[in-house]
CHARMM-style PDB file with segment names, atoms N, HN, CA, C and O in Angstrom:
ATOM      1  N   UNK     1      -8.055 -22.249  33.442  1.00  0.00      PROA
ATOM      2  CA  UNK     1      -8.138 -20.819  33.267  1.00  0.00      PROA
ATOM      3  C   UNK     1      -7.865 -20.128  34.601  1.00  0.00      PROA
ATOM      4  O   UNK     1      -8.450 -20.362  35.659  1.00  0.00      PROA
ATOM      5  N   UNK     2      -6.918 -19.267  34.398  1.00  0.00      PROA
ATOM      6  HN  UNK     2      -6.444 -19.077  33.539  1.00  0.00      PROA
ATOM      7  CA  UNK     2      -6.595 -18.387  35.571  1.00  0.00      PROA
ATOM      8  C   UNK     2      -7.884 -17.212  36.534  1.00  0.00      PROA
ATOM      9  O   UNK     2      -8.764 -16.536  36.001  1.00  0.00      PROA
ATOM     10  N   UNK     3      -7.704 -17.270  37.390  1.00  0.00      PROA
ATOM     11  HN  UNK     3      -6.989 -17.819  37.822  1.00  0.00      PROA
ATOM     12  CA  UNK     3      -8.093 -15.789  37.984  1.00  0.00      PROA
ATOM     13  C   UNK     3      -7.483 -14.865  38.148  1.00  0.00      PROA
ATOM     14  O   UNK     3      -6.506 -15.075  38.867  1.00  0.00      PROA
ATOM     15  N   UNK     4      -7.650 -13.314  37.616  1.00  0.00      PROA
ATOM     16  HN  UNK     4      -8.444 -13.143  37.032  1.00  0.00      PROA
ATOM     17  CA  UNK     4      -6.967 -12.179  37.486  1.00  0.00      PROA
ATOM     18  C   UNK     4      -7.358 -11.076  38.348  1.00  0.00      PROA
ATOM     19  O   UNK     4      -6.874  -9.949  38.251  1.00  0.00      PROA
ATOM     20  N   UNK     5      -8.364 -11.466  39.310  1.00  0.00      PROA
ATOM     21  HN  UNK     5      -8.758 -12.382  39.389  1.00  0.00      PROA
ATOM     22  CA  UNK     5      -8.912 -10.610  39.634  1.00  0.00      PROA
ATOM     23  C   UNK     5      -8.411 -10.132  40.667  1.00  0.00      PROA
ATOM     24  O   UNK     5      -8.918  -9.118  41.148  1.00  0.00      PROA
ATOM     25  N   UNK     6      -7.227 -10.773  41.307  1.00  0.00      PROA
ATOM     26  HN  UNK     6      -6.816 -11.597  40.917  1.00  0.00      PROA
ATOM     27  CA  UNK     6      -6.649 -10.111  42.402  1.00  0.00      PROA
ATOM     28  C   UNK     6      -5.224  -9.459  41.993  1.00  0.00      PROA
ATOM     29  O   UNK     6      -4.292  -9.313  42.784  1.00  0.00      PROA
ATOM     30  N   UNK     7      -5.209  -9.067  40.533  1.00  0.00      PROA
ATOM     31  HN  UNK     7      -5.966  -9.187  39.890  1.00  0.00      PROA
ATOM     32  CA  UNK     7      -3.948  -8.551  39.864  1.00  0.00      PROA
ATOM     33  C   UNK     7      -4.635  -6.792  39.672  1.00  0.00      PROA
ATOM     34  O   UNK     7      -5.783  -6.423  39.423  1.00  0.00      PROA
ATOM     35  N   UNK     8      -3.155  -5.877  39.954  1.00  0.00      PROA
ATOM     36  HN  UNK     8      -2.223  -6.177  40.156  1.00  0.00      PROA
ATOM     37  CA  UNK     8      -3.335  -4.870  39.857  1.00  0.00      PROA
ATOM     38  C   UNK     8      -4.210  -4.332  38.386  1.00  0.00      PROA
ATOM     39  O   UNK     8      -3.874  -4.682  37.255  1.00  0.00      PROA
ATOM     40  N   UNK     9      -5.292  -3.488  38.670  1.00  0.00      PROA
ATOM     41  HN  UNK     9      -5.565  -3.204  39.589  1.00  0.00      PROA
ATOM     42  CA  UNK     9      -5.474  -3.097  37.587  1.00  0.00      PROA
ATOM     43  C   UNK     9      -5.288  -1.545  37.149  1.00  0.00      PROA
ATOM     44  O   UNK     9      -5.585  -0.547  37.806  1.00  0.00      PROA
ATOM     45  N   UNK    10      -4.487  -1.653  35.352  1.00  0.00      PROA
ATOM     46  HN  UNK    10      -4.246  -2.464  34.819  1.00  0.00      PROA
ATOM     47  CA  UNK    10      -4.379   0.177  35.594  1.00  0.00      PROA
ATOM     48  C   UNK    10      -5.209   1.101  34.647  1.00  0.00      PROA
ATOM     49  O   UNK    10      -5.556   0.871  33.488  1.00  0.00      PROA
ATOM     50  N   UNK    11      -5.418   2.084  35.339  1.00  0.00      PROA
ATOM     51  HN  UNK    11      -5.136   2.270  36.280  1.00  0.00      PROA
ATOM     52  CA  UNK    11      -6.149   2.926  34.750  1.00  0.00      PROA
ATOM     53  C   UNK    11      -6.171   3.611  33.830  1.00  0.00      PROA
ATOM     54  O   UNK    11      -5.060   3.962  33.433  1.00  0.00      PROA
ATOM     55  N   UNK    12      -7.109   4.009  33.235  1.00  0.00      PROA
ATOM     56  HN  UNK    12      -8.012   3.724  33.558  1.00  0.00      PROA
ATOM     57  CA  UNK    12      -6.984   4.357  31.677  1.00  0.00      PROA
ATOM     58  C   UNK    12      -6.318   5.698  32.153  1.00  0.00      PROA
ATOM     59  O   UNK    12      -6.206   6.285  33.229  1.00  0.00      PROA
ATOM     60  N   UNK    13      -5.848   5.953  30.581  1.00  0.00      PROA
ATOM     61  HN  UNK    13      -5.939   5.476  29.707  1.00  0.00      PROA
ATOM     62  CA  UNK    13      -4.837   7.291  30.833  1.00  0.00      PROA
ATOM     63  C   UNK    13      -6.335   8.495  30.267  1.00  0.00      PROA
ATOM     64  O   UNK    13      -7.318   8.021  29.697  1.00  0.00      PROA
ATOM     65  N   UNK    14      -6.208  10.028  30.572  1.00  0.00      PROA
ATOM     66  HN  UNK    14      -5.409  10.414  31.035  1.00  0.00      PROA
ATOM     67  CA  UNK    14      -7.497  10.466  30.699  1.00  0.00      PROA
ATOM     68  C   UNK    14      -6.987  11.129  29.069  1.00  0.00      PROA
ATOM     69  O   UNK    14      -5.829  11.252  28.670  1.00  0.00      PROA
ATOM     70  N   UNK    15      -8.257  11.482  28.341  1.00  0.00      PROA
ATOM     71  HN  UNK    15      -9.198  11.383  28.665  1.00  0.00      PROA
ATOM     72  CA  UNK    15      -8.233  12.075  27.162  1.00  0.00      PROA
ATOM     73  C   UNK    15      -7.014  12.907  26.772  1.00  0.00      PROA
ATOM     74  O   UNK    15      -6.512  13.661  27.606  1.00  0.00      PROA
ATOM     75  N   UNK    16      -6.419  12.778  25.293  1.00  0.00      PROA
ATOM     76  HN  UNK    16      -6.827  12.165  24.616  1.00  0.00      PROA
ATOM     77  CA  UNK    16      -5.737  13.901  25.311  1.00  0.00      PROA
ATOM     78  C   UNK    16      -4.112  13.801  25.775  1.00  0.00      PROA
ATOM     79  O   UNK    16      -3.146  14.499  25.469  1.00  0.00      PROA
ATOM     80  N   UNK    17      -4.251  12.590  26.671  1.00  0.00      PROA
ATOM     81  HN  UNK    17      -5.036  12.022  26.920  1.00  0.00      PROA
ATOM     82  CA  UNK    17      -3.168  11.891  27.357  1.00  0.00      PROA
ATOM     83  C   UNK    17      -2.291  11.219  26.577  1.00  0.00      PROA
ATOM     84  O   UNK    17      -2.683  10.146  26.119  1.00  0.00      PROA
ATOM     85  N   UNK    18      -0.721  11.748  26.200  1.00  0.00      PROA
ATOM     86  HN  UNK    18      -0.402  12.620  26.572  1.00  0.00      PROA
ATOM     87  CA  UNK    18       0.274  11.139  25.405  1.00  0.00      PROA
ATOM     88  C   UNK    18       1.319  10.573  25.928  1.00  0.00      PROA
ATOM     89  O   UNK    18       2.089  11.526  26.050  1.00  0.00      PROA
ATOM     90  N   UNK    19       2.034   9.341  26.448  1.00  0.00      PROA
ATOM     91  HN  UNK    19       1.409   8.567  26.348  1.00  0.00      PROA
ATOM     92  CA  UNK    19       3.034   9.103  27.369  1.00  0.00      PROA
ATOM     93  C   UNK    19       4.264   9.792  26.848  1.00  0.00      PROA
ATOM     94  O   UNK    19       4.260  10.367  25.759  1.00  0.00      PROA
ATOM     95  N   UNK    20       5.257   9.734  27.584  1.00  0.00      PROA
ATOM     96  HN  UNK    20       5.261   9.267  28.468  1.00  0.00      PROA
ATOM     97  CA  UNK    20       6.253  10.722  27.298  1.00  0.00      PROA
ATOM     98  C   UNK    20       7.078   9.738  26.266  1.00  0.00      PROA
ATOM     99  O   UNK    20       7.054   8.511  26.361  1.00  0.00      PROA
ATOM    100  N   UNK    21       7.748  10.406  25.351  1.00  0.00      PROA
ATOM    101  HN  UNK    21       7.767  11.403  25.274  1.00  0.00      PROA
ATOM    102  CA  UNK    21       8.315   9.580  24.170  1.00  0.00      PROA
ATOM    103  C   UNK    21       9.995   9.304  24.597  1.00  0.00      PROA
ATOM    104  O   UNK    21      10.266  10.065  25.526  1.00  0.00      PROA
ATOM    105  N   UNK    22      11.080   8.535  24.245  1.00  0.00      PROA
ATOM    106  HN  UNK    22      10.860   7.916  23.491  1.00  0.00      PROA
ATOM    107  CA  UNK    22      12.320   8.470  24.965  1.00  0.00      PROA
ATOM    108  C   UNK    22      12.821   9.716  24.529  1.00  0.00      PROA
ATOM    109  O   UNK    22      13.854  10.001  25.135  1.00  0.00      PROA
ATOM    110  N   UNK    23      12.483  10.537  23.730  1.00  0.00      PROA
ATOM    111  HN  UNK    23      11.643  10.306  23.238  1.00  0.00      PROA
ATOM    112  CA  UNK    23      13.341  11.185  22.921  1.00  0.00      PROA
ATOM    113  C   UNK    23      12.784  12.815  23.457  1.00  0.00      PROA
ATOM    114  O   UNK    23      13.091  13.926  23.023  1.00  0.00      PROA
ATOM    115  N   UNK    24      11.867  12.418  24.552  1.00  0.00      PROA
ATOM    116  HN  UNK    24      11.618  11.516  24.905  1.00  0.00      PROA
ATOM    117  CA  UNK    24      11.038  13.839  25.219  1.00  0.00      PROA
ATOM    118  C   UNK    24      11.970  14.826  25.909  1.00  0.00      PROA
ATOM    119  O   UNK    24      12.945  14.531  26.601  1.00  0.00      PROA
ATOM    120  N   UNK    25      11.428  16.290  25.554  1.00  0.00      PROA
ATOM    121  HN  UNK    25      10.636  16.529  24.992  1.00  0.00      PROA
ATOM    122  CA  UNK    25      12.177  17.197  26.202  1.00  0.00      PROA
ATOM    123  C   UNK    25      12.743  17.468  27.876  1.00  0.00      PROA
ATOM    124  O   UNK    25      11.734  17.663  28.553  1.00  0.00      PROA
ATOM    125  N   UNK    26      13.654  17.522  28.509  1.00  0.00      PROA
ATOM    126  HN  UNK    26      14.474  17.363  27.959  1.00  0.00      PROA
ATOM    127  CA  UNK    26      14.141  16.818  29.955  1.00  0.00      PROA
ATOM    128  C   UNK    26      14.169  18.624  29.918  1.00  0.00      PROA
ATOM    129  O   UNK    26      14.329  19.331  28.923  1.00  0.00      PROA
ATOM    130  N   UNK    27      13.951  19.068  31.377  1.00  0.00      PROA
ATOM    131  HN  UNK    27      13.820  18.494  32.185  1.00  0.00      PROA
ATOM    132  CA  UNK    27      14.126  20.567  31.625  1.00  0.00      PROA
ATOM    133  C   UNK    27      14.803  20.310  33.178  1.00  0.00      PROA
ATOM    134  O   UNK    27      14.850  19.408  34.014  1.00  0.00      PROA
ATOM    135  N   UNK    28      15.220  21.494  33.026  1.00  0.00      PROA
ATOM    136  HN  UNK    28      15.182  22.227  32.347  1.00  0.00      PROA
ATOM    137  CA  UNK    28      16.582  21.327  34.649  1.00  0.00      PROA
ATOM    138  C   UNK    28      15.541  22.279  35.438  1.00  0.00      PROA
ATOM    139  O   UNK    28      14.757  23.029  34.856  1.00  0.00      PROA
ATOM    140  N   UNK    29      15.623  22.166  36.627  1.00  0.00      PROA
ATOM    141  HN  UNK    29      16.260  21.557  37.100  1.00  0.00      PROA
ATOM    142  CA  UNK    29      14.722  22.569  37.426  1.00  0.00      PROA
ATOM    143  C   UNK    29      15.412  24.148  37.472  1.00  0.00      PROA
ATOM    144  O   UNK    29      15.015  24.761  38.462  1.00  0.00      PROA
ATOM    145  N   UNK    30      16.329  24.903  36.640  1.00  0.00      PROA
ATOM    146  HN  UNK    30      16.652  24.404  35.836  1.00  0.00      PROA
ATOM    147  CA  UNK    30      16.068  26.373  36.646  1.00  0.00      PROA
ATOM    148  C   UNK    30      15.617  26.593  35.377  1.00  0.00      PROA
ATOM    149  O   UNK    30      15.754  27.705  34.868  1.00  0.00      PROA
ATOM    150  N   UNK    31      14.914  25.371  34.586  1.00  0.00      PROA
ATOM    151  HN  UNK    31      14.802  24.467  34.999  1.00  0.00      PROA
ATOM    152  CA  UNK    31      14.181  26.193  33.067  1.00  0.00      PROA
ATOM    153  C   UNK    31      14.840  25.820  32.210  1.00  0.00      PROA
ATOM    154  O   UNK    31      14.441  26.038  31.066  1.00  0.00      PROA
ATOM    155  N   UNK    32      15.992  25.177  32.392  1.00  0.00      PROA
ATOM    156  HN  UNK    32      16.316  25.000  33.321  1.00  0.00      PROA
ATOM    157  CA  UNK    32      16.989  24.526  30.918  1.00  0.00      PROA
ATOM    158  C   UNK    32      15.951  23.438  30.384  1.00  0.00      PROA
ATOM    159  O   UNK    32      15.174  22.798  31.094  1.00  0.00      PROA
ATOM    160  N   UNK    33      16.127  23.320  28.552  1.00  0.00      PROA
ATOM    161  HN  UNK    33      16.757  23.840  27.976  1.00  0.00      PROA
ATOM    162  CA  UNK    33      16.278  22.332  28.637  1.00  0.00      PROA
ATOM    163  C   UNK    33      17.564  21.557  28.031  1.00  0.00      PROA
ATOM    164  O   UNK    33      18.468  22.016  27.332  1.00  0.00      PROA
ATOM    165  N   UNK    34      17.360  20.186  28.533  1.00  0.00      PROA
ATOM    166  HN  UNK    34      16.625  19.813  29.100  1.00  0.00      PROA
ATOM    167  CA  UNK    34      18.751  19.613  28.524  1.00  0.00      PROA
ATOM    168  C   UNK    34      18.342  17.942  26.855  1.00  0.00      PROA
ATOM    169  O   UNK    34      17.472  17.207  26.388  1.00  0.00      PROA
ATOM    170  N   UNK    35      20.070  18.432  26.723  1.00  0.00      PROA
ATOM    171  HN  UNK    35      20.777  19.029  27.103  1.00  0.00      PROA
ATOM    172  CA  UNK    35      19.881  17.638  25.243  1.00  0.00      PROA
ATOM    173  C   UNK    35      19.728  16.150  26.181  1.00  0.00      PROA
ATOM    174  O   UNK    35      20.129  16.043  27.340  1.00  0.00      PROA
ATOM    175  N   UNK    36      18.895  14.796  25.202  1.00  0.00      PROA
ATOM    176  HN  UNK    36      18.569  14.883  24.260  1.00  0.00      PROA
ATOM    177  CA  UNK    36      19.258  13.759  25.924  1.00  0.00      PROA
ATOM    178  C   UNK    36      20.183  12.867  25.203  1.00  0.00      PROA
ATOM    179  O   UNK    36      20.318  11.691  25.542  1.00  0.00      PROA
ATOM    180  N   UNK    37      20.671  13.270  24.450  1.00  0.00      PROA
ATOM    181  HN  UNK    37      20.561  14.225  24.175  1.00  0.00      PROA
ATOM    182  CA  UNK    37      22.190  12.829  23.754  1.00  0.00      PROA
ATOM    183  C   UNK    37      23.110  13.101  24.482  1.00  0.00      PROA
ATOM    184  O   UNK    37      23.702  12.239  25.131  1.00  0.00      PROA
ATOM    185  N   UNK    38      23.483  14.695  24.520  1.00  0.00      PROA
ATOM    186  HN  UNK    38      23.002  15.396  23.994  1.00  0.00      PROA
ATOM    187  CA  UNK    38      24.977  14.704  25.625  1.00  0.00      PROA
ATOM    188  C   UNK    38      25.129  15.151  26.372  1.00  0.00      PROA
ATOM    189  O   UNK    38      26.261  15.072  26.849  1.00  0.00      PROA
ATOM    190  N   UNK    39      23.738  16.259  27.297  1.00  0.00      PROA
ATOM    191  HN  UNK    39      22.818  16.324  26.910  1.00  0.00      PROA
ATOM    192  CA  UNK    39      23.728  16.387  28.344  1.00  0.00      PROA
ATOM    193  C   UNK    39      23.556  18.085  28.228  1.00  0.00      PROA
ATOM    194  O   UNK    39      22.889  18.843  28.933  1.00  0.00      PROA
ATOM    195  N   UNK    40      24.287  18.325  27.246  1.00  0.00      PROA
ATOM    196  HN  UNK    40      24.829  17.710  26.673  1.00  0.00      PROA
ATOM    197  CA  UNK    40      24.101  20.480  26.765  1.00  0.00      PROA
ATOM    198  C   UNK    40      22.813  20.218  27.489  1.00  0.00      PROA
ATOM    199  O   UNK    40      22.051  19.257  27.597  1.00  0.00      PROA
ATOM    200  N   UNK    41      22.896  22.198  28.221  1.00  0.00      PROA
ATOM    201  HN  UNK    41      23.515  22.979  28.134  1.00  0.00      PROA
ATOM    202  CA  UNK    41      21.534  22.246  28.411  1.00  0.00      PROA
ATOM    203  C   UNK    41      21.585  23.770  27.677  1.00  0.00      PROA
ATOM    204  O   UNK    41      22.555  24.408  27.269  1.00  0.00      PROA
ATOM    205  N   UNK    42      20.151  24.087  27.677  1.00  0.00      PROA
ATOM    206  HN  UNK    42      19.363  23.568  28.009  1.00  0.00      PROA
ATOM    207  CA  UNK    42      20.134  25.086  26.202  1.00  0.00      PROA
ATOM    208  C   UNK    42      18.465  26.158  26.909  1.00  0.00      PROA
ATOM    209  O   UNK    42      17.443  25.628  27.345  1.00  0.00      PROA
ATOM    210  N   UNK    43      18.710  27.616  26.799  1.00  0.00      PROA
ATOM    211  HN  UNK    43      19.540  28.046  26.445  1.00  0.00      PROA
ATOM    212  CA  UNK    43      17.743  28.179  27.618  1.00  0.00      PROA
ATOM    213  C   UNK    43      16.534  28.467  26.907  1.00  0.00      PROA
ATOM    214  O   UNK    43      15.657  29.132  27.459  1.00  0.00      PROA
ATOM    215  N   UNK    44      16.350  27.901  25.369  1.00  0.00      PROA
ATOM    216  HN  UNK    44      17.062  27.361  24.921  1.00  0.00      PROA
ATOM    217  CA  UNK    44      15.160  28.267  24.564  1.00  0.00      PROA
ATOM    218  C   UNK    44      14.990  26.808  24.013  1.00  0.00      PROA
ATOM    219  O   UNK    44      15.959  26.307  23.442  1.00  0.00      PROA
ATOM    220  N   UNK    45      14.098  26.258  24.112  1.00  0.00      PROA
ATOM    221  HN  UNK    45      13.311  26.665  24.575  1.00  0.00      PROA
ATOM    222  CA  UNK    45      13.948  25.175  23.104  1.00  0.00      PROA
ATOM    223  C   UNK    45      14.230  24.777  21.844  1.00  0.00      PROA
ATOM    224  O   UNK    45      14.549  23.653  21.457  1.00  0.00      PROA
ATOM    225  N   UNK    46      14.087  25.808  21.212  1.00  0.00      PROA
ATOM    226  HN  UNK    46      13.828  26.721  21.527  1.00  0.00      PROA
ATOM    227  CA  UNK    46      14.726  26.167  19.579  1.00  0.00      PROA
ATOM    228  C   UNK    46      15.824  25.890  19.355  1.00  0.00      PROA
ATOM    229  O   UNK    46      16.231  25.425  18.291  1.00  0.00      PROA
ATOM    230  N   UNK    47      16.591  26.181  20.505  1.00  0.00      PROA
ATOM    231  HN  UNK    47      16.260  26.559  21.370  1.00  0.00      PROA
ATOM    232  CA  UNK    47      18.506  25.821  20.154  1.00  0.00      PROA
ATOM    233  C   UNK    47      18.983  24.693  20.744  1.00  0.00      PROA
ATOM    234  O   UNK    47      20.046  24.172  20.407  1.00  0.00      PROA
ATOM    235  N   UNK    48      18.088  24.171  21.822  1.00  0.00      PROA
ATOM    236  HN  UNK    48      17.224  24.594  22.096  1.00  0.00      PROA
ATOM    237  CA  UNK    48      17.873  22.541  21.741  1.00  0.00      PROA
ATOM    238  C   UNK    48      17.689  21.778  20.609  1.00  0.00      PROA
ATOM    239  O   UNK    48      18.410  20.901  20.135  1.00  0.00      PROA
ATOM    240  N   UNK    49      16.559  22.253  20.209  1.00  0.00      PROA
ATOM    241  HN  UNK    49      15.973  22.965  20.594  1.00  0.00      PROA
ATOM    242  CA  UNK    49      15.965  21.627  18.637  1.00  0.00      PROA
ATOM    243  C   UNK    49      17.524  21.960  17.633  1.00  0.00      PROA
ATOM    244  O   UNK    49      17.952  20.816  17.478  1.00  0.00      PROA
ATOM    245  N   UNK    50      18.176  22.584  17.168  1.00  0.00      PROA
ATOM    246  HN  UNK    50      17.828  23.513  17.294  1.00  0.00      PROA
ATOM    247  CA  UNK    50      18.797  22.807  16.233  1.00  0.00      PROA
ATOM    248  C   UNK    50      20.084  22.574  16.948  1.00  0.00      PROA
ATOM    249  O   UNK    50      21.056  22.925  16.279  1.00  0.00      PROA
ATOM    250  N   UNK    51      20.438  21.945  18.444  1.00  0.00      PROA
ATOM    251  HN  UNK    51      19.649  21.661  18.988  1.00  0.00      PROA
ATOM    252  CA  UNK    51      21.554  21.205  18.462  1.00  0.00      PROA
ATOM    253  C   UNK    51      21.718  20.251  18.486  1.00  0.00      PROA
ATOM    254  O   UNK    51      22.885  19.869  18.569  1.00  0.00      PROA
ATOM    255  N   UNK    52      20.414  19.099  18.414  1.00  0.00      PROA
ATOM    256  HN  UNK    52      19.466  19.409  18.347  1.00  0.00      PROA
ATOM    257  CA  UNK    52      20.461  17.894  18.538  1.00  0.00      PROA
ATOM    258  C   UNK    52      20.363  17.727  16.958  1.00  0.00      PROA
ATOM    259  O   UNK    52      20.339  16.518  16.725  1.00  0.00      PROA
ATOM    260  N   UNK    53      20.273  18.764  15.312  1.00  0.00      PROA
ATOM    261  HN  UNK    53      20.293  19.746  15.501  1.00  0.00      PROA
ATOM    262  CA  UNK    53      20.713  17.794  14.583  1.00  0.00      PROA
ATOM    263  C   UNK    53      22.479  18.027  14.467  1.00  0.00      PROA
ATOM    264  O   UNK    53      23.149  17.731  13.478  1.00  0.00      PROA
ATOM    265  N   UNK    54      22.878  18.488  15.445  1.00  0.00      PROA
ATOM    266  HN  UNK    54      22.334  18.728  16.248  1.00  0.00      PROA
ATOM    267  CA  UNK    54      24.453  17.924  15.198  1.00  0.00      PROA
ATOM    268  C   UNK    54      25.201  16.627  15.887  1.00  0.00      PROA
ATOM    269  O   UNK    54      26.411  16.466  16.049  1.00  0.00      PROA
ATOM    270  N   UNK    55      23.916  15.591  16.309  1.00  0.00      PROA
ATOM    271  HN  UNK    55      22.933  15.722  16.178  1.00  0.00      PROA
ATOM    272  CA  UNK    55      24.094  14.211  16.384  1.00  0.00      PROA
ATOM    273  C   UNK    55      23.455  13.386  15.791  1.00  0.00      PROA
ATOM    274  O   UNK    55      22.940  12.385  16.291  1.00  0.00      PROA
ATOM    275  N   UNK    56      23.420  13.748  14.571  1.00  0.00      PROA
ATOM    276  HN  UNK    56      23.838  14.561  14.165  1.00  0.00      PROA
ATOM    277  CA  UNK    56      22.939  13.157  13.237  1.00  0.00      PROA
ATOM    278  C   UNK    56      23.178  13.578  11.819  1.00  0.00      PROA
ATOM    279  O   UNK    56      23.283  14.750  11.457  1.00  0.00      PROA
ATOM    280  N   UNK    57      23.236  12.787  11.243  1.00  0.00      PROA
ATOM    281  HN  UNK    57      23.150  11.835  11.538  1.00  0.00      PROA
ATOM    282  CA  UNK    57      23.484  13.122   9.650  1.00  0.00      PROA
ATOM    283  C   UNK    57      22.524  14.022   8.983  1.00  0.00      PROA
ATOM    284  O   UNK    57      22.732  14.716   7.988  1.00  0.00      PROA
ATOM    285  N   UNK    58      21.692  13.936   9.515  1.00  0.00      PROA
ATOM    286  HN  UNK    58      21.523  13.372  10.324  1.00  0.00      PROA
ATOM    287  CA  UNK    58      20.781  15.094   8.370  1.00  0.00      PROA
ATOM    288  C   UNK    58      21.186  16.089   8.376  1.00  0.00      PROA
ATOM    289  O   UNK    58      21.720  16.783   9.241  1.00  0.00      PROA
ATOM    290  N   UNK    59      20.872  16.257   7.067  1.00  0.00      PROA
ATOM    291  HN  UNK    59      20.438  15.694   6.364  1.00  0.00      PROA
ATOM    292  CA  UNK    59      21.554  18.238   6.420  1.00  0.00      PROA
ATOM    293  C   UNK    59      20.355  18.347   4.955  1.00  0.00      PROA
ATOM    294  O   UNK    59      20.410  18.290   3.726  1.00  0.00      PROA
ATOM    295  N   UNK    60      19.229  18.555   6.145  1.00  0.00      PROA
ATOM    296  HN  UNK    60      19.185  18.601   7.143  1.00  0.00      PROA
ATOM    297  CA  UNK    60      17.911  18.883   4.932  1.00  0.00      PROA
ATOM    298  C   UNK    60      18.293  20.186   3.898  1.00  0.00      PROA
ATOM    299  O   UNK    60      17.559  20.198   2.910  1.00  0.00      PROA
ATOM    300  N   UNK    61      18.921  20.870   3.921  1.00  0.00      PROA
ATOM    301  HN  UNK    61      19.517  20.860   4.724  1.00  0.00      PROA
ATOM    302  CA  UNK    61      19.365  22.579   3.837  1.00  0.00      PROA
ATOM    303  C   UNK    61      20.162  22.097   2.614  1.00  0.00      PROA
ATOM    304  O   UNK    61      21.133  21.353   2.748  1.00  0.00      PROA
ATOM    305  N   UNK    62      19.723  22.546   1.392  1.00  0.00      PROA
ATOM    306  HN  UNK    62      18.934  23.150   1.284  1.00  0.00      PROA
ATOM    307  CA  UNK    62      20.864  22.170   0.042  1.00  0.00      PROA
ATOM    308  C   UNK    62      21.100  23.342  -0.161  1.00  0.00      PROA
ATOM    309  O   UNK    62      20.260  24.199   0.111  1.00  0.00      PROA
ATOM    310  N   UNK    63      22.767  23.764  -0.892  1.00  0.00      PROA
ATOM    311  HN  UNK    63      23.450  23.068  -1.114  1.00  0.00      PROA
ATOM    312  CA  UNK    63      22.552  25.287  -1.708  1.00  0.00      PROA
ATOM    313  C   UNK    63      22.611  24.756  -2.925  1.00  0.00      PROA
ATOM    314  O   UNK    63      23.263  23.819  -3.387  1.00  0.00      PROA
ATOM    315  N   UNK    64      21.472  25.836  -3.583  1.00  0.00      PROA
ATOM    316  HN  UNK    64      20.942  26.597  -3.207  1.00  0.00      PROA
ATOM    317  CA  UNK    64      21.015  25.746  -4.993  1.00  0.00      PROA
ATOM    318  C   UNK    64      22.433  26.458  -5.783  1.00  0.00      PROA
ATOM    319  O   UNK    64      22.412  26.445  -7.014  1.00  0.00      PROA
ATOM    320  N   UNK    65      23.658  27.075  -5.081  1.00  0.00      PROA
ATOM    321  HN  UNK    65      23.675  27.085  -4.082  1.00  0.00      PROA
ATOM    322  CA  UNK    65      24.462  27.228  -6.209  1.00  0.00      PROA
ATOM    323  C   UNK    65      25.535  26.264  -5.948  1.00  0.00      PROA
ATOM    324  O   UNK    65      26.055  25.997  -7.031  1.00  0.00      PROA
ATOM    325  N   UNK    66      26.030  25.698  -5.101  1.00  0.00      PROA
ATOM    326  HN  UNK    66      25.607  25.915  -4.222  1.00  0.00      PROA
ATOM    327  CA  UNK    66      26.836  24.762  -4.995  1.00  0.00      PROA
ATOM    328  C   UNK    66      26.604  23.492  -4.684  1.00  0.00      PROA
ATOM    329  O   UNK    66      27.536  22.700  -4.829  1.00  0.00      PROA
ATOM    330  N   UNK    67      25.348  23.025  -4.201  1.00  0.00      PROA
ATOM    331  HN  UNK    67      24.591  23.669  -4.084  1.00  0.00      PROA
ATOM    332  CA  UNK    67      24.852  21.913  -3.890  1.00  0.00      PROA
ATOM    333  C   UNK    67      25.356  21.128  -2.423  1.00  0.00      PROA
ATOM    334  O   UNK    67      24.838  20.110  -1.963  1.00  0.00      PROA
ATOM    335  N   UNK    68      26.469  21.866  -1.848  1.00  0.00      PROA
ATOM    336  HN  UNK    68      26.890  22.693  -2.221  1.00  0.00      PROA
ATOM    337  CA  UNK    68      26.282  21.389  -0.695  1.00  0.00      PROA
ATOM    338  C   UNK    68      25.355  21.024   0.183  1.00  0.00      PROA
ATOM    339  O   UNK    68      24.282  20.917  -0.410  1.00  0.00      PROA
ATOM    340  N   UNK    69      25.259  20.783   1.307  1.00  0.00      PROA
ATOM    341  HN  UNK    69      26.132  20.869   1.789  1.00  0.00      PROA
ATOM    342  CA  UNK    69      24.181  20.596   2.288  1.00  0.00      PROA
ATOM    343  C   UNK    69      24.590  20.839   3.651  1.00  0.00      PROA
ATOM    344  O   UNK    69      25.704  20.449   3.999  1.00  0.00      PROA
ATOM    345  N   UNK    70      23.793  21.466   4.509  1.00  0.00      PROA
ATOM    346  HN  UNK    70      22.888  21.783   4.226  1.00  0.00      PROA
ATOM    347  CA  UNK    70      23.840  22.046   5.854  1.00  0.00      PROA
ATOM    348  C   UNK    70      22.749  21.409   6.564  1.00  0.00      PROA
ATOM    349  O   UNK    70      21.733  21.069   5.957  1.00  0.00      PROA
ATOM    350  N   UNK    71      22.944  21.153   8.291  1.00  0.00      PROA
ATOM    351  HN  UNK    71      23.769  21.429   8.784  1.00  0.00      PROA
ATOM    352  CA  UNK    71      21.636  21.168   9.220  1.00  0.00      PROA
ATOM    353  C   UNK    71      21.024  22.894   9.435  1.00  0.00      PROA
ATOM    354  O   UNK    71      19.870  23.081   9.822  1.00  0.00      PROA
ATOM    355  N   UNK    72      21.920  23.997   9.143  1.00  0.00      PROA
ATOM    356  HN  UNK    72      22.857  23.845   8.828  1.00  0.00      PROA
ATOM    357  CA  UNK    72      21.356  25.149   9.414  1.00  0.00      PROA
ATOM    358  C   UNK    72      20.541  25.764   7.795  1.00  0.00      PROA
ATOM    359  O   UNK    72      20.916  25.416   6.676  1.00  0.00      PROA
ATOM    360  N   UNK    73      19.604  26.543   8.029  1.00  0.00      PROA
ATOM    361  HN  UNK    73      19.300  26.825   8.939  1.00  0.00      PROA
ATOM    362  CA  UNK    73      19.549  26.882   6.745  1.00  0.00      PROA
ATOM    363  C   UNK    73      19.793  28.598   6.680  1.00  0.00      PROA
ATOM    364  OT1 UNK    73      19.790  29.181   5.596  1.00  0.00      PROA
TER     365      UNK     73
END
């Protein structure tokens, strides 16, 4: 059986504490934030959010008279 006791130990993360996810919002140091797909940077979060689904297939948005589907609604 080993001894561990001279191995770094790390500290708990404090309450409330969420690590950052890969997919986390990146901001440019004048306030952008920047997509992490292709690099757009975008000055409200919202139009971040609604340009990253145009690197993906989803199109939650149906029309009830033609049945197409959109990412905008």
């Amino acid at each position: 059986m080993e001894n561990n006791q001279d191995a770094p130990r790390k500290s708990p993360a404090p309450p409330g504490h969420h690590p950052p996810t890969p997919s986390a919002t990146a901001r440019t140091t004048s306030g952008e934030f920047v997509c992490s797909i292709c690099g757009d940077s975008f000055k409200r979060l919202e139009h971040m959010s609604r340009h990253k689904l145009s690197h993906s297939d989803d199109k939650p948005y149906c029309c009830p008279t033609c049945s197409k589907s959109f990412t905008r609604k």
